[in-house]
C-alpha positions as CSV (number, residue, x, y, z in Angstrom):
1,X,-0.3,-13.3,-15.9
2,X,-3.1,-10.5,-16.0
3,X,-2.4,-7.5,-16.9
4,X,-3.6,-4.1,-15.2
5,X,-6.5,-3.4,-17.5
6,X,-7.7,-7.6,-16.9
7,X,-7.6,-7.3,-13.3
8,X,-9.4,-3.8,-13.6
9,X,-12.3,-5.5,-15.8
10,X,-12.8,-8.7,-13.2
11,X,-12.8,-5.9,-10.5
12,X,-15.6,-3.6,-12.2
13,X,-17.4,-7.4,-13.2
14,X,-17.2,-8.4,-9.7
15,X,-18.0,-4.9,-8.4
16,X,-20.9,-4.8,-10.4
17,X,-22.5,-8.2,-9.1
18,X,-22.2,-7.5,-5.6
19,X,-23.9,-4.1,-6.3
20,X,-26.7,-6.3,-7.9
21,X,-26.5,-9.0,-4.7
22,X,-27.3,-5.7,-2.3
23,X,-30.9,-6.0,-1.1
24,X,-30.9,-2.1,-0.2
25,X,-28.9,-0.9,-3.7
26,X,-30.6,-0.3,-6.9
27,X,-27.6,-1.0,-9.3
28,X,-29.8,-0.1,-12.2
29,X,-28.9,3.6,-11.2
30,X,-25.7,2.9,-10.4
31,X,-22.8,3.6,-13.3
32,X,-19.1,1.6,-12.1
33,X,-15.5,2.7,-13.4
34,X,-12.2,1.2,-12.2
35,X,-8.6,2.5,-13.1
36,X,-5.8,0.3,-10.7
37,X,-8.3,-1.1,-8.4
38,X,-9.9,2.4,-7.6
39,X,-13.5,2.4,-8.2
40,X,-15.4,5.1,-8.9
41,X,-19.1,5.3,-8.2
42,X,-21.6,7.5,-10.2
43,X,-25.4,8.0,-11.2
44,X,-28.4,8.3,-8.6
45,X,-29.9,6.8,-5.4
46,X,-33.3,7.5,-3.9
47,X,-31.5,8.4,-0.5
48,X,-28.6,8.7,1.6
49,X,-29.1,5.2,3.3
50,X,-28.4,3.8,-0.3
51,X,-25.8,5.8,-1.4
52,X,-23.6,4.3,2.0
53,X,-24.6,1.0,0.8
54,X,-23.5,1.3,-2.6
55,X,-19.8,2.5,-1.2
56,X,-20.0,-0.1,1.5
57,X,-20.9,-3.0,-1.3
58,X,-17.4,-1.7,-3.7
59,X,-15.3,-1.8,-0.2
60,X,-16.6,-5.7,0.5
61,X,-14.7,-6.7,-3.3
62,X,-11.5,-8.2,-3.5
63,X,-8.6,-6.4,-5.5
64,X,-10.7,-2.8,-4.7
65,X,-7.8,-0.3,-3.6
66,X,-10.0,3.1,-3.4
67,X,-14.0,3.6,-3.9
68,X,-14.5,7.2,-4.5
69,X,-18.2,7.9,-4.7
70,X,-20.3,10.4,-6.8
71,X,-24.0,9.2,-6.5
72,X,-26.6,12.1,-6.2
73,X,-29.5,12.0,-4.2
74,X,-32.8,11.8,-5.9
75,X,-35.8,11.0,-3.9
76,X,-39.0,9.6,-5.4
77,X,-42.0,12.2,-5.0
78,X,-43.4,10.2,-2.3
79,X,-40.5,10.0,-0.4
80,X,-39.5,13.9,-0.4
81,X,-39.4,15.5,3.5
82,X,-39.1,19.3,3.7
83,X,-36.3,20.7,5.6
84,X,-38.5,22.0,8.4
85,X,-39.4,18.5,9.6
86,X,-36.1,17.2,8.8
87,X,-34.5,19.8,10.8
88,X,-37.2,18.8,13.9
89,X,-36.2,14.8,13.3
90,X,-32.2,15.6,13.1
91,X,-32.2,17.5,16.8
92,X,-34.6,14.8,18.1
93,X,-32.3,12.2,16.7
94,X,-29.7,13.7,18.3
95,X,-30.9,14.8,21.5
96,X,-32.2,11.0,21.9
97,X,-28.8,9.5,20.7
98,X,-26.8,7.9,24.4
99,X,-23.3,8.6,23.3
100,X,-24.2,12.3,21.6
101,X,-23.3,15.3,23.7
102,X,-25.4,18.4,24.3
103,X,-22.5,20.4,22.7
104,X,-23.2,18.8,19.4
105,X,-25.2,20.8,17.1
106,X,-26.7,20.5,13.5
107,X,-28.1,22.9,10.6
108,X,-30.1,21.5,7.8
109,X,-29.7,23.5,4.4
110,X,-30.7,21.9,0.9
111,X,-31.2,18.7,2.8
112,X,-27.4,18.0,3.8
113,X,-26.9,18.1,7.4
114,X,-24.0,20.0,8.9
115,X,-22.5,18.9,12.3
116,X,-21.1,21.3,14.8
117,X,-19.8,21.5,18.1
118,X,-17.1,20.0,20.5
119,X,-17.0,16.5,22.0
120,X,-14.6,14.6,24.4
121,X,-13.7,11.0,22.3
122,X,-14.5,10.2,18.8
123,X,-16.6,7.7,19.4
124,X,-19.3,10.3,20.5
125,X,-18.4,12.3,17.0
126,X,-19.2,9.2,15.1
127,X,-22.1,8.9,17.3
128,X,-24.0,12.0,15.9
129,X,-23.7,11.2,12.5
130,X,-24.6,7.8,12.6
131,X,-27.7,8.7,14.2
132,X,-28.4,10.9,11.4
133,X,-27.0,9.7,8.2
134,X,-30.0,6.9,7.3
135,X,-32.7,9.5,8.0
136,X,-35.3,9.9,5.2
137,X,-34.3,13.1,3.5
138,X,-31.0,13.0,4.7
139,X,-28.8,13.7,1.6
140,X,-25.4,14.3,2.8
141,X,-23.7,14.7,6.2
142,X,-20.9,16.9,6.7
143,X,-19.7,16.3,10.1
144,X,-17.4,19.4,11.7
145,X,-17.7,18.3,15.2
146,X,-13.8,18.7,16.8
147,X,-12.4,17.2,19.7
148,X,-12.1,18.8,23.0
149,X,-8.4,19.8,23.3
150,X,-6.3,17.9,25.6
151,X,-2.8,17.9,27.1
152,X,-0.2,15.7,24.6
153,X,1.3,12.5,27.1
154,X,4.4,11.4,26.3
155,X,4.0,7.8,26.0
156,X,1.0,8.0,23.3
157,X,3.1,6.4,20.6
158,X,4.0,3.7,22.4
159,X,0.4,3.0,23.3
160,X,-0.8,3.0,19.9
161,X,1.9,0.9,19.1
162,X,1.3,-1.7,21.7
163,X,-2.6,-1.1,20.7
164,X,-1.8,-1.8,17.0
165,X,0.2,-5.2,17.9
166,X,-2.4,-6.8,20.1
167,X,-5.6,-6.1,17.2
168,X,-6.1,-9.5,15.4
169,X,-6.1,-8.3,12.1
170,X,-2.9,-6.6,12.1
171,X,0.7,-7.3,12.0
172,X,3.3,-5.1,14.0
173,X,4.9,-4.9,10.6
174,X,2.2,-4.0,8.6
175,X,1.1,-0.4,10.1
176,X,3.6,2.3,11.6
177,X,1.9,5.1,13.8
178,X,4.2,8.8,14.3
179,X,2.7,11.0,16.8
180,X,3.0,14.8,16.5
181,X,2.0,16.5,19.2
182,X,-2.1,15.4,19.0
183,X,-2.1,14.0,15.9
184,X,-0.9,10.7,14.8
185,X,0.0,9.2,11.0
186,X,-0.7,5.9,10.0
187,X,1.6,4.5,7.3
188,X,1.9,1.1,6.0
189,X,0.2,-1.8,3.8
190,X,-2.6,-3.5,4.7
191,X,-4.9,-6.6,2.7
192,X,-8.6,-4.9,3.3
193,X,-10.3,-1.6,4.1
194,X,-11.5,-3.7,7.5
195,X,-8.0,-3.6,8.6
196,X,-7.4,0.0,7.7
197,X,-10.5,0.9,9.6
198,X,-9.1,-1.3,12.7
199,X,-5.7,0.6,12.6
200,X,-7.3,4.3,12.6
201,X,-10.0,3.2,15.0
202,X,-6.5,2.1,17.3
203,X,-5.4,5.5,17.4
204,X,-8.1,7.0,17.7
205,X,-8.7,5.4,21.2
206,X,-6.2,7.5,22.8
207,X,-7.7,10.4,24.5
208,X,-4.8,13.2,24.0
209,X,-5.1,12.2,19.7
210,X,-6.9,14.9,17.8
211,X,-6.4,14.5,14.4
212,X,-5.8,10.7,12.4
213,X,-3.8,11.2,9.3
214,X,-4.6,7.3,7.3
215,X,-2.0,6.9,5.0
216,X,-2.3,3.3,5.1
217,X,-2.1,1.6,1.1
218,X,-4.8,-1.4,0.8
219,X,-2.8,-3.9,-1.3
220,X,-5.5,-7.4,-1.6
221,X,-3.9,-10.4,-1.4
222,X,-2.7,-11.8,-4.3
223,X,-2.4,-15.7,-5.7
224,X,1.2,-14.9,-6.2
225,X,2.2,-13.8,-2.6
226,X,2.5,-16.9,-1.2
227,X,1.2,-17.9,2.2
């Protein structure tokens, strides 16, 4: 049987080679620890667009629990953009972007790009900070856009619920969802981040949620869990 420190060595191995497989990483930059399947990432990209790919790469590896990501920024001369003209690019992103809202606003300082404003679903929230996050001279996005505030139904719980059930890569057993008033918790085990993602994106379809607590543990499959 492998012990803890094994498996966390074939992880950071495995880790390591899909960084390298990545067309749009440069894993030369790129510096990989792992303590119980959590993977830290650390060094430099040349922009934001690699730094989502790097974290995107660790989450794709088998046994990974946790990626928590600490790359800086550091553009090539050639590439640098001053924050005047990214400012101009990150409103006409925005203002171009279908499912953004006029209520959403941004501020550029130190090239990290700060999201305001109010909109209805989170969908549209996602929205803005898609359309900005792989933007040259994008460094960081910090979005703060909230939720317009809606009455709490009754039968929200139930929905999610019923919502979790029918999704094809989740059990009714594996996730639980507990609704306070407009926010919702999601507890359980799950076998990838893709499921995680599936269960919070669940809950976050119902129009009176506000606010998604994910408390839900990734815990890969393993040879001895049986079928």
């Amino acid at each position: 049987m492998s012990t803890p420190s094994d498996t966390d060595a074939s992880v950071k191995t495995s880790v390591e080679d899909e960084l390298r497989w990545s067309p749009d990483v440069d894993e030369s930059r790129i510096g990989v620890a792992v303590q119980d399947g959590a993977v830290s990432l650390f060094g430099e990209v040349e922009d934001n667009s690699a730094r989502l790919a790097a974290e995107r790469a660790a989450l794709r590896v088998h046994g990974v629990t946790a990626v928590a990501v600490d790359l800086d920024v550091r553009p090539t001369s050639e590439r640098r953009v001053s924050e005047e003209e990214l400012a101009k690019e990150v409103q006409h992103a925005l203002t171009w972007a279908d499912n953004v809202p006029d209520t959403v606003k941004a501020t550029v300082e130190k090239h990290k790009v700060t999201l305001s404003g109010e909109a209805d679903w989170d969908f549209q929230r996602e929205a803005a900070e898609r359309a900005v996050r792989h933007m040259r001279g994008v460094h960081r996005v910090d979005n703060r856009v909230t939720l317009t505030p809606r009455v709490s139904a009754d039968d929200t719980e139930e929905r999610i619920r019923q919502t979790l059930a029918r999704n094809a890569q989740l059990k009714s057993s594996d996730v639980e969802a507990e609704v306070s008033g407009d926010r919702v918790i999601l507890t359980g085990t799950v076998k990838s981040f893709s499921a995680r993602r599936q269960a919070e994106q669940a809950a976050w379809g119902s129009p009176n949620v506000q606010d998604v607590e994910n408390r839900i543990h990734v815990r890969p499959w393993r040879k001895d869990d049986g079928a």
